[in-house]
C-alpha positions, -999 to 999 in steps of 0.1 A, spaced: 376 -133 387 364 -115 421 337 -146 424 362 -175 419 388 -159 441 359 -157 466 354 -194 462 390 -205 461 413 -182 479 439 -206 486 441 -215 451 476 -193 437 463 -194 402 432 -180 412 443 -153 430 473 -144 405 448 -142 375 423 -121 398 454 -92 408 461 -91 371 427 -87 363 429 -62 390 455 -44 371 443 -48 337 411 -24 350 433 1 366 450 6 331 418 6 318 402 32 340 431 55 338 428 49 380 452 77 399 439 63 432 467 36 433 432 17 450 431 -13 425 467 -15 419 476 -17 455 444 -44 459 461 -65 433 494 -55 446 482 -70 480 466 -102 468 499 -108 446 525 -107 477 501 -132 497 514 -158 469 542 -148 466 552 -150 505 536 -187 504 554 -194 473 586 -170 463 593 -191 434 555 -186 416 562 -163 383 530 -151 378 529 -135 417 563 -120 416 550 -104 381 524 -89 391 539 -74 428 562 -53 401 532 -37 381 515 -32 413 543 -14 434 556 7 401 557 41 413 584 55 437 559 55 466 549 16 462 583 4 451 593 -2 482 570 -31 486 578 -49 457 619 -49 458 623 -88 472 599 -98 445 619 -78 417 653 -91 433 636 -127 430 618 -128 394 647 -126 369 661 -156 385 624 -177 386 631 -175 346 667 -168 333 659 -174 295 632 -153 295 636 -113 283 610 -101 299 613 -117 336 649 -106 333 637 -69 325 609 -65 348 629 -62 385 642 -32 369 606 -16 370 613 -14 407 654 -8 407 647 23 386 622 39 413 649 34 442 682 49 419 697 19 410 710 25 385 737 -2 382 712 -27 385 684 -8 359 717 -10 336 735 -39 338 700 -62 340 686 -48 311 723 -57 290 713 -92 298 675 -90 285 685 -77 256 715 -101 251 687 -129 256 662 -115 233 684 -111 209 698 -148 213 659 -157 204 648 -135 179 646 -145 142 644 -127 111 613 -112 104 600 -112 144 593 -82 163 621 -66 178 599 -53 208 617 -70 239 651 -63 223 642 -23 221 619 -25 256 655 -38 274 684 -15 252 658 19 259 656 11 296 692 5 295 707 34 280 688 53 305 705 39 333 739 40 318 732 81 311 723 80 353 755 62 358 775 92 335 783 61 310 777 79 282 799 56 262 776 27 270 749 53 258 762 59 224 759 21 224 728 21 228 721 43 200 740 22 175 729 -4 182 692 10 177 707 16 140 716 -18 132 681 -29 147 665 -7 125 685 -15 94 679 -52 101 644 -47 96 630 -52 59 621 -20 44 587 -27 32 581 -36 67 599 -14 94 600 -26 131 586 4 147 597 -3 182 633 0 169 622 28 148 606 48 181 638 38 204 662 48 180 645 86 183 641 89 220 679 74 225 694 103 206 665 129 221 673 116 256 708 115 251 714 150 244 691 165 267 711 138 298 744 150 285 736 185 276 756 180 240 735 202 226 735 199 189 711 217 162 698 191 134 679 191 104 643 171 114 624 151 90 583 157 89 581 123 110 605 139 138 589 126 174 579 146 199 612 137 221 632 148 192 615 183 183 620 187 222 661 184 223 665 201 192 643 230 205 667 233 237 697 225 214 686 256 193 681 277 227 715 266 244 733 275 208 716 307 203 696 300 171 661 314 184 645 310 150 651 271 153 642 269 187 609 287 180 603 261 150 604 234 168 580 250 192 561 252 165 563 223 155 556 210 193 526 227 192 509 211 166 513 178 175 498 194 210 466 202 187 467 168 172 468 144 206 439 143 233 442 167 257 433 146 286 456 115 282 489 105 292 509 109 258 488 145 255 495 158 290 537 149 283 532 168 246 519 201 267 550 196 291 575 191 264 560 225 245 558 245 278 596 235 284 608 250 251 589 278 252 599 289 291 640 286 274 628 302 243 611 335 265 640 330 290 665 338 261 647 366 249 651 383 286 619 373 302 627 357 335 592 358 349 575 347 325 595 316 315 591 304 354 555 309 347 556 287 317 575 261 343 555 261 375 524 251 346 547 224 329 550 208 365 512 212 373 506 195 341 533 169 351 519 166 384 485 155 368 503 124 351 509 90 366 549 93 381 569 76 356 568 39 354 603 36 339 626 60 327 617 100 328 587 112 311 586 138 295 625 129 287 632 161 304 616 164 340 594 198 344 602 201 377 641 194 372 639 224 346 624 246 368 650 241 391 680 250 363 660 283 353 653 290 391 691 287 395 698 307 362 677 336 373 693 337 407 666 320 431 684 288 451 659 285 474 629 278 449 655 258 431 659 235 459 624 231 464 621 222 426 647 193 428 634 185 456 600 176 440 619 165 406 638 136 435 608 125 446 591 113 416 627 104 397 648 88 432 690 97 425 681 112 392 713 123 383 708 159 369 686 170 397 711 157 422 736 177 401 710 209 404 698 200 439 737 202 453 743 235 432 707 252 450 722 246 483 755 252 479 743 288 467 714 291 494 738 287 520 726 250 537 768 232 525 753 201 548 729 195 524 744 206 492 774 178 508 752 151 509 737 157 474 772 161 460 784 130 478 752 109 467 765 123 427 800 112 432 794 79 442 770 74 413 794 89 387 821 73 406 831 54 373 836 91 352 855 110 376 859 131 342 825 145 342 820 180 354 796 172 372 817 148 393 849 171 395 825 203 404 816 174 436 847 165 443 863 199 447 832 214 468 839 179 491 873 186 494 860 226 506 842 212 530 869 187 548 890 217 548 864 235 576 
């Protein structure tokens, strides 16, 4: 592909197969550079300035740009591509690769509601139910950022019917993996913690919120079961790839609340700073958060438990960068400063939390904002 676009570099098709050719080796090559995403990245928004309307260009800026450094680059082209193909799922899903690295968490929400309402309009008995999962997953995260937790029980029922739709001799394990992670990610975003039996095929997301469940409820020996548990799926995945780097996370995580609960401060900040050295050596998320529950967002909450703001702050700070207007690390960011001393910048964290849970003025969250506002108008 390098030789023909050398030969015909005006010609868009050219050029748009070469980027994704571009892109396919950076997957491929497990490339951390950002050097042959950002050439394909490049070569993509050269068609796509001549010609805003070309689907394949406007594609391809989004999976070059996906991280929260890039994004920046690609938000005209992700504002553009759902409406260059309206019946299509997956054009109408992919802007909010970009949406979700700036915050946006209206937008991440309500434009995958409409993916999934069109794959869903297309599917057929017996099809895979991959774009109608890939959309209702991205979804309910942003309606947990947006304190919709309503819309995020949704989510999870409607994973149910998905998965009950399926025949039983042959079960659609997309709907099968979303359905998990929805309920894991749910109770770890809402902090409903709740202690439940888990079957031998329990995923990794699962063991992970039960573990903090168990931890948060005071039932140690479950908490240390699912560490267990966590640990041997550890063993069982390759150390050195993406899915076995977010399995050491996740076990690091419950063990730093399990050895925080048994009175070991130190040590379960150890466990932490590791976790988020381990994170660090990941790809930032391309999507919603991953591990489910940042490392560096954690660190911040056991920083704060234990009585040290300003490490807390810095935590946030790093958990911010990589997840933009995450809503719990806003939440943990305001609450470091507020107790550090700096109320200018624990205000414009709380603010920046309000107007996202603007809808839920219910939350905690959002009332703890409103009534540390309303201290500070009073100065």
């Amino acid at each position: 592909m390098e030789q023909l676009h050398r030969e015909f570099p005006d010609d868009d098709e050219v050029s748009t197969f070469y980027a994704v050719s571009l892109l396919s080796g950076a997957r491929a090559l497990e490339d951390d550079t950002f050097r042959l995403s950002t050439k394909a990245g490049t070569i993509a928004l050269n068609v796509f300035h001549q010609n805003p309307k070309h689907p394949g260009a406007a594609h391809y800026v989004i999976h070059s740009f996906d991280d929260p450094i890039h994004a920046p680059l690609a938000l005209r082209a992700a504002d553009a591509f759902a409406d260059i193909a309206p019946a299509v799922s997956h054009a109408i899903h992919m802007p909010t690769h970009i949406f979700i690295q700036h915050g946006m968490w209206g937008k991440v929400a309500h434009q995958n509601d409409r993916a999934h309402e069109v794959a869903t309009e297309l599917w057929d008995s017996g099809e895979s139910m991959g774009a109608m999962s890939h959309s209702l997953d991205w979804g309910q995260y942003g309606y947990l950022q947006l304190g919709d937790y309503e819309k995020a029980r949704y989510a999870i029922a409607r994973f149910e019917e998905m998965v009950a739709m399926a025949p039983a001799s042959k079960p659609d394990q997309r709907a099968k993996s979303g359905l998990a992670r929805n309920r894991a990610r749910y109770i770890v975003e809402t902090e409903e913690w709740k202690v439940q039996p888990m079957p031998e095929s329990a995923s990794e997301e699962e063991l992970l919120a039960n573990g903090f469940s168990a931890v948060r409820t005071g039932d140690l020996a479950t908490a240390k079961e699912q560490a267990k548990r966590l640990a041997d799926k550890v063993h069982a995945s390759k150390a050195d790839t993406e899915d076995g780097r977010g399995n050491r996370v996740m076990l690091h995580e419950v063990e730093a609340l399990i050895t925080l609960a048994e009175g070991h401060e130190d040590d379960a900040v150890k466990l932490l700073r590791q976790a988020t050295a381990i994170e660090e050596s990941m790809r930032p998320p391309a999507g919603a958060a991953n591990p489910i529950k940042p490392s560096h967002e954690l660190l911040g909450e056991v920083l704060l438990e234990v009585g040290k703001p300003v490490e807390a702050a810095k935590a946030f700070e790093a958990c911010l960068l990589r997840t933009p207007n995450r809503a719990r690390s806003l939440l943990g960011s305001a609450r470091a400063y507020a107790e550090s001393g700096d109320r200018v910048k624990a205000a414009e964290r709380y603010s920046k939390l309000r107007e996202i849970w603007s809808g839920h003025p219910e939350l905690e969250g959002y009332m703890e904002a409103e009534r540390f506002l309303a201290s500070t108008d009073d100065r």
